[in-house]
C-alpha positions in Angstrom: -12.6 7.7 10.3 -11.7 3.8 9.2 -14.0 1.5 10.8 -11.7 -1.7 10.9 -14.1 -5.2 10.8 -13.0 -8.4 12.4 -11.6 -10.3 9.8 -10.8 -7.5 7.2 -7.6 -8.7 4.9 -4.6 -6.5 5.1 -2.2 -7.0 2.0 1.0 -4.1 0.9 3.4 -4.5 -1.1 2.3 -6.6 -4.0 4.3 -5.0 -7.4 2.1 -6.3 -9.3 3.2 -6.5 -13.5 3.1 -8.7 -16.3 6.1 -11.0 -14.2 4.3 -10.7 -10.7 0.9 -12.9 -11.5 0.3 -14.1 -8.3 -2.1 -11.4 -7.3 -4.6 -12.5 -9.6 -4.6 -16.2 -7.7 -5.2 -13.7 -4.1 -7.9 -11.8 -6.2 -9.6 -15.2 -7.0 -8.8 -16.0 -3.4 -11.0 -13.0 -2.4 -14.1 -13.5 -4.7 -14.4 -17.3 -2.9 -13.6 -16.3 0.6 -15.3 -12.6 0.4 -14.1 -10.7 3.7 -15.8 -8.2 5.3 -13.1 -5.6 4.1 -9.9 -5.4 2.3 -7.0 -2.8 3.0 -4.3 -2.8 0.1 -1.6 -0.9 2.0 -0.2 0.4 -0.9 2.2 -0.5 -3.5 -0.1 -3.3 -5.0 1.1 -2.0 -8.6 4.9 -2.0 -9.6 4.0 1.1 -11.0 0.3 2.2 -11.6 -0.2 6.4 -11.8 -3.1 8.2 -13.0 -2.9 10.3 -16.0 0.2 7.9 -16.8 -1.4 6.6 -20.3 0.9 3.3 -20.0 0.3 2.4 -16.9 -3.2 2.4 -16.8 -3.2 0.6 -20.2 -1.0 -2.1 -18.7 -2.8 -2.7 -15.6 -6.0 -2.1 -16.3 -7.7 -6.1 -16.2 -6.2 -5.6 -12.7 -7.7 -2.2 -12.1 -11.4 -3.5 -13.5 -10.9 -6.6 -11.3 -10.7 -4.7 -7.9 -12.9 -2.1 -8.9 -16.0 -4.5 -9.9 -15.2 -6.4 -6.8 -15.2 -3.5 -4.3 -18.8 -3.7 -5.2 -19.7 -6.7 -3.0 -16.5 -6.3 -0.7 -15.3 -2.8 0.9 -12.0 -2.3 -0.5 -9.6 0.4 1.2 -6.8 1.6 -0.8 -3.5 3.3 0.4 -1.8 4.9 -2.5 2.1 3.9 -2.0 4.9 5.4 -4.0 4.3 2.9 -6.7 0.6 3.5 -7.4 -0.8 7.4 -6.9 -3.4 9.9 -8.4 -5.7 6.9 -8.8 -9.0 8.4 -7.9 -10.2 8.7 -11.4 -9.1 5.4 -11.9 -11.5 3.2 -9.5 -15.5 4.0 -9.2 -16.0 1.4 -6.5 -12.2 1.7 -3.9 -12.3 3.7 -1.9 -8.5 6.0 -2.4 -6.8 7.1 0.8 -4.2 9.6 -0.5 -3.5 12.0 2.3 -1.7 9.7 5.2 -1.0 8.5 8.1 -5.1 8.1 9.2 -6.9 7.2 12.1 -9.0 3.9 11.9 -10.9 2.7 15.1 -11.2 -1.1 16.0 -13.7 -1.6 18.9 -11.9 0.9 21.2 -8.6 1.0 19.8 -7.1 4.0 17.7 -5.1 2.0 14.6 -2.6 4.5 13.0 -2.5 3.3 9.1 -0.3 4.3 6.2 1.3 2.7 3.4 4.9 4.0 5.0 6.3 6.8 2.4 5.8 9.1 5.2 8.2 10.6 8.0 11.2 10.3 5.6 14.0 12.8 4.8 13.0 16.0 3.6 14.4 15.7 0.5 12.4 12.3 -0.3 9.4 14.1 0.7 10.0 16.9 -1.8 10.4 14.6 -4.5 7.2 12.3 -3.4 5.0 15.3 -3.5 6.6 16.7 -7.1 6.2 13.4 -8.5 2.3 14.0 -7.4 1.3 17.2 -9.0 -1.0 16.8 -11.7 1.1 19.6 -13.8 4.1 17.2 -13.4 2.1 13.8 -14.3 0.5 16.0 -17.7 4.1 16.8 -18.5 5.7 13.3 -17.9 2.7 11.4 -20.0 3.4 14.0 -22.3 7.2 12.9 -22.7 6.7 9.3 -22.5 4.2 9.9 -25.5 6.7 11.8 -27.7 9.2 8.8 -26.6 7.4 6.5 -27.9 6.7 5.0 -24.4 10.5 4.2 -23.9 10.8 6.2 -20.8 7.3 3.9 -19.0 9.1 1.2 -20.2 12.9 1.7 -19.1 11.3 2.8 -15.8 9.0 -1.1 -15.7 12.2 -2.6 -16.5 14.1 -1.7 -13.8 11.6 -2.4 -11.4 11.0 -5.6 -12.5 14.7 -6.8 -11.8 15.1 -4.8 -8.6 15.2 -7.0 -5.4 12.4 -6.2 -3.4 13.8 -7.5 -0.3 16.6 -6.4 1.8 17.0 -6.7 5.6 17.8 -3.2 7.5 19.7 -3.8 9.9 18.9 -0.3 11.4 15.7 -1.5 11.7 14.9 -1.5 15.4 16.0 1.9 15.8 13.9 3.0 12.4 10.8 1.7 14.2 11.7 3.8 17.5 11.5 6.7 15.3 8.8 6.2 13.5 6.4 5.9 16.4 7.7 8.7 17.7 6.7 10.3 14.7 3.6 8.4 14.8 2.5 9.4 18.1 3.2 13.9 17.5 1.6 13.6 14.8 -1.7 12.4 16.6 -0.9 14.3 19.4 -1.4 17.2 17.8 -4.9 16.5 17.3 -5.3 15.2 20.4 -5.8 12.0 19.6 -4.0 8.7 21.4 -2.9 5.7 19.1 -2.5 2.1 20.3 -1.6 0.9 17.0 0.7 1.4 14.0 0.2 -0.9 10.3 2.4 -0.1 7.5 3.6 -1.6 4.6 6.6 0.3 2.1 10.1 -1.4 4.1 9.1 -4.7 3.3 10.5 -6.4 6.7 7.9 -8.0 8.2 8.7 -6.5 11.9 6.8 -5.8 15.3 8.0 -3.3 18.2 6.5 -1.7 21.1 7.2 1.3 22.5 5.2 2.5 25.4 1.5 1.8 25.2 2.4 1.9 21.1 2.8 -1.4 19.1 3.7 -0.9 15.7 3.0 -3.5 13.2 5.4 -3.6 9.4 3.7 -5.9 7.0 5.6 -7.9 5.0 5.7 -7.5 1.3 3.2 -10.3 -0.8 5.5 -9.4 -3.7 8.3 -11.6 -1.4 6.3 -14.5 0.2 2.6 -14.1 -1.1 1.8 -13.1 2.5 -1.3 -11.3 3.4 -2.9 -10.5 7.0 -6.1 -10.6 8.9 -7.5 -8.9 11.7 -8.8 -11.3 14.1 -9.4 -11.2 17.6 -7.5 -7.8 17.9 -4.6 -9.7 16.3 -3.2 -8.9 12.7 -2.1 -12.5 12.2 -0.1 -13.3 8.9 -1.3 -16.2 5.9 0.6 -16.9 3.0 -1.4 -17.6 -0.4 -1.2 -21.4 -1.1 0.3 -22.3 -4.5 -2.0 -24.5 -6.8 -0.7 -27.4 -7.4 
């Protein structure tokens, strides 16, 4: 189990690539503030996967930059959709692949995920294809006989999709998803008080119950980042230097 720490930095959603610098300005941010704890919900790459040749090429001053600083800071990190099979990848993060988890925070139960989880069957199927290591061998295979066009038609159209779009469904999403939340606990007998996720981008809060759940929104929209403080998760946006 997570031990959460008072003042540990929550960030998702970054999509970080070669048009999306402004991670780097929160990574300097980090080495002069040094929290306790960092939890990258997930998607902090546009597309990072390892055993993906190009990917790791591309974002590796990124990759060497967390990794060398999760030795002086504890660094959690959620793979997302965008960023998987990544524990060869970091000596130093620690990789939380199989979600949702438990983390305790003085005697609340926090339910944490990056939020690809719970979704339609047939997005599941795909999310866990896209995962085997048989199928990431075969795809770096292909992009290498492609002469990396495939990495790079798949870059492109990330980097011009709009990463933010309001559900209007939303409430009723949230409903759902503690539901979801709380069975999946309950079959381990275990209460949660708490869910944090990342992945829809909306920047929401809902309560159900004894249940609050807790949707970060994305840094990618509004360099926005969280931190745990007096049982809050209370959101900061990254000043711009001037």
């Amino acid at each position: 189990m997570v031990e959460l720490k008072d003042k540990a930095i929550f960030i998702a959603d970054v999509h970080y690539d070669s048009t999306r610098l402004d991670f780097c300005e929160f990574i300097e941010y980090l080495k002069l503030n040094k929290p306790p704890q960092v939890i990258l919900l997930g998607d902090i790459f546009n597309l990072l996967i390892g055993g993906i040749k190009s990917s790791e090429i591309d974002n590796l001053n990124i990759i060497n930059e967390l990794d060398n600083l999760a030795k002086e800071i504890e660094i959690i990190y959620f793979e997302g959709n965008h960023d998987f099979n990544l524990k060869k990848l970091f000596k130093n993060v620690k990789i939380i692949k199989n979600q949702p988890i438990l983390a305790k925070y003085k005697e609340f139960n926090i339910a944490i995920s990056h939020g690809d989880i719970f979704l339609p069957i047939i997005t599941q199927i795909a999310l866990r294809f896209l995962r085997l290591p048989f199928v990431i061998f075969i795809l770096n295979l292909l992009n290498i006989i492609c002469f990396d066009k495939i990495y790079q038609k798949i870059c492109n159209q990330q980097k011009v999709k709009k990463l933010y779009k309001k559900l209007d469904f939303f409430d009723s999403l949230m409903k759902f998803r503690i539901k979801k939340y709380q069975d999946y606990f309950a079959k381990k007998s275990l209460k949660i008080d708490y869910i944090v996720e990342g992945h829809f981008h909306q920047g929401r809060e809902f309560e159900l119950g004894n249940t609050k759940y807790k949707n970060l929104e994305a840094f990618a929209n509004d360099r926005s980042f969280f931190i745990l403080e007096y049982g809050l998760i209370k959101k900061y946006n990254l000043p711009r230097k001037e």
